[in-house]
C-alpha positions in Angstrom: 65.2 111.8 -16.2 63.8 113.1 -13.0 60.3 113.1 -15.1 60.4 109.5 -16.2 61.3 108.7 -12.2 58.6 110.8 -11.2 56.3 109.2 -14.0 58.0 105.4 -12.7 57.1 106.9 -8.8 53.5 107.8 -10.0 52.8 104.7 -12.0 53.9 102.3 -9.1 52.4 104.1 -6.8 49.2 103.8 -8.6 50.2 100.0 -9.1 50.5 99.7 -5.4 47.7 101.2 -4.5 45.4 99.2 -7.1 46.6 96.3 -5.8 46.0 97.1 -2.2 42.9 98.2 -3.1 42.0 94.5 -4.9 43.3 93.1 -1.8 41.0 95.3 0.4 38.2 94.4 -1.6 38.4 91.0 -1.9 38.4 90.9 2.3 35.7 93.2 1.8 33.9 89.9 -0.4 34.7 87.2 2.0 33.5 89.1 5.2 30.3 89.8 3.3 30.0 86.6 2.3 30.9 84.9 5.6 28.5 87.5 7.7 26.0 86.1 5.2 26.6 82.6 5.3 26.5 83.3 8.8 23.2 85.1 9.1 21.6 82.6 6.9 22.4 79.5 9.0 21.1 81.5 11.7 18.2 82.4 10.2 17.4 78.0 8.7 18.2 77.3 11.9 15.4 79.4 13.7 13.2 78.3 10.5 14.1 74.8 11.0 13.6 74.6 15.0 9.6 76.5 14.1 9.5 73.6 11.1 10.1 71.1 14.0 7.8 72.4 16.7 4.8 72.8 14.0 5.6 69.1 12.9 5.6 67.9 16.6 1.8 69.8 17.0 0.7 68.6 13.5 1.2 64.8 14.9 -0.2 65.5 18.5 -3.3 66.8 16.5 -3.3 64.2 14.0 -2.8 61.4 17.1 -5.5 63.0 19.0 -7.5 63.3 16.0 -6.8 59.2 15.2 -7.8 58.5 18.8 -11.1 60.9 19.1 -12.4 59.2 15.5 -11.2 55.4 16.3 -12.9 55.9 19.9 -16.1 56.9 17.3 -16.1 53.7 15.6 -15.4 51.9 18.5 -18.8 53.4 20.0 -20.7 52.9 16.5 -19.8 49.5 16.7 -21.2 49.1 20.1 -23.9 50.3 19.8 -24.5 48.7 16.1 -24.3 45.5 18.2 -26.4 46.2 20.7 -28.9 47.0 18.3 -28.4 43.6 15.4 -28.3 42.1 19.4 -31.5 43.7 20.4 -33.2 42.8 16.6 -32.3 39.2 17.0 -33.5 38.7 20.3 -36.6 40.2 19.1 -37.0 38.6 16.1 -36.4 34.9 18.3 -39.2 35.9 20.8 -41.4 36.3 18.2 -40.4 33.3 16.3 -40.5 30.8 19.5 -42.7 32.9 21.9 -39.7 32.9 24.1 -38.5 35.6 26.2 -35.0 36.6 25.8 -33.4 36.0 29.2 -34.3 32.5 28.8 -33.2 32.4 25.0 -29.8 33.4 26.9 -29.7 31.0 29.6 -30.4 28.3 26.8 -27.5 29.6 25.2 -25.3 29.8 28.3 -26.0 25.9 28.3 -25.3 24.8 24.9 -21.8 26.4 25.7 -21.3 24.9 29.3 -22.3 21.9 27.2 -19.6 22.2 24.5 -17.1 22.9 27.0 -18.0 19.5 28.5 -18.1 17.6 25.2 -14.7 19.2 24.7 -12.9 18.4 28.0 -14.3 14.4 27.9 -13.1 14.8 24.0 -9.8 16.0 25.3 -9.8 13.2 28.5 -10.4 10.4 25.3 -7.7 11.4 23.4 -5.4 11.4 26.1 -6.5 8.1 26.7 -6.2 6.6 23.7 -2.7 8.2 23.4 -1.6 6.5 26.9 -2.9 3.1 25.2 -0.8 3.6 22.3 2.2 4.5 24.3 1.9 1.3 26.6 1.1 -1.2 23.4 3.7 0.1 21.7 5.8 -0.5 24.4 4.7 -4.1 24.8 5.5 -4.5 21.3 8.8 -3.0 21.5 9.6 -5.5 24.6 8.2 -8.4 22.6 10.3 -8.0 19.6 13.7 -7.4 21.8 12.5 -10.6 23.6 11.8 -11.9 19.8 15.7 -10.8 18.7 17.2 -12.4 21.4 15.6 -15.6 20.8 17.0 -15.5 17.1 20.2 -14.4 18.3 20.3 -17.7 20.4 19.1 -19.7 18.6 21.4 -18.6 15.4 24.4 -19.0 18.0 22.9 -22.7 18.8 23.1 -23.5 14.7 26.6 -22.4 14.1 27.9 -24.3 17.4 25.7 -27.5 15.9 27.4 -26.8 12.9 30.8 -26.8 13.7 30.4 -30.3 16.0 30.1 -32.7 13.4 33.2 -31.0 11.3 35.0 -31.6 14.6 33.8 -34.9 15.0 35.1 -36.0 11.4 38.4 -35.0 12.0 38.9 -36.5 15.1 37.5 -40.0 13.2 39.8 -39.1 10.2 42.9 -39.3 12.9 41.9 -42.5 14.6 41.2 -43.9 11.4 44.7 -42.9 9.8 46.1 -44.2 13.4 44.5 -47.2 13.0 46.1 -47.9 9.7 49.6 -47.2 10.4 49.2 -49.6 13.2 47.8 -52.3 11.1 50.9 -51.8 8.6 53.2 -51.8 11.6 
């Protein structure tokens, strides 16, 4: 019997130890895995903070960039003006044999001209409102004046109307007085 013991010792033994060997290795796993984890959210994190900082340069250059070409246009336009200006003026002096800096003072008057059309425009209208304003208050005094003339009078008519119903009562009494008397 000793044997089988020894065979029972052996075989548990070897149990044991396979099982404390599957326990070791599966701490063995998770501190792998964990030190991994770990290293790899170190490592997105550096990757992320570099994804941020080229993203922050990529819109300084793209703002500059937007600034530099829309100060361009702005200068194309200009000078694109100036020139369709400079044409034009040309172009008039030729047409009307007049030189440009008067063509611009006769300009400068039309619109000092419109701006005075405009304010006695403005002056009329206000005017014309402040007439409308007053008349319609004349109006609206006249027709209160108007309603309380009705009112009176209508008051007037139902008194009238009720005096003569008075009146024949009072002649019905003395009448039926007078008879009774005249029996008596």
């Amino acid at each position: 019997m000793s044997r089988v013991f020894n065979t029972a010792k052996q075989v548990w033994s070897t149990k044991s130890q396979v099982i404390h060997n599957l326990w070791l290795a599966g701490l063995g796993a998770y501190d792998q895995s964990f030190t991994t984890a770990t290293a790899t959210l170190s490592r997105s994190e550096v990757i992320l903070e570099k994804l941020i900082l080229r993203g922050k340069e990529v819109e300084e250059d793209a703002s500059s960039s937007f600034k530099m070409n829309k100060q361009r246009l702005t200068d194309v336009r200009h000078e694109v003006q100036d020139n369709l200006q400079e044409k034009f003026h040309k172009t008039v002096t030729n047409i009307t044999h007049i030189d440009t800096d008067k063509f611009d003072t006769i300009l400068t008057k039309i619109e000092q001209v419109e701006i005075a059309l405009a304010a006695v425009k403005a002056q009329k209208e206000l005017e014309i409102e402040q007439e409308v304003i007053s008349e319609s208050k004349q109006i609206k005094s006249e027709l209160q004046n108007m309603s309380a003339e009705v009112q009176v009078a209508q008051t007037v008519s139902k008194a009238e109307a009720v005096k003569p119903k008075v009146a024949k009562r009072t002649t019905a009494k003395k009448t039926r007085k007078a008879a009774s008397k005249k029996k008596n």
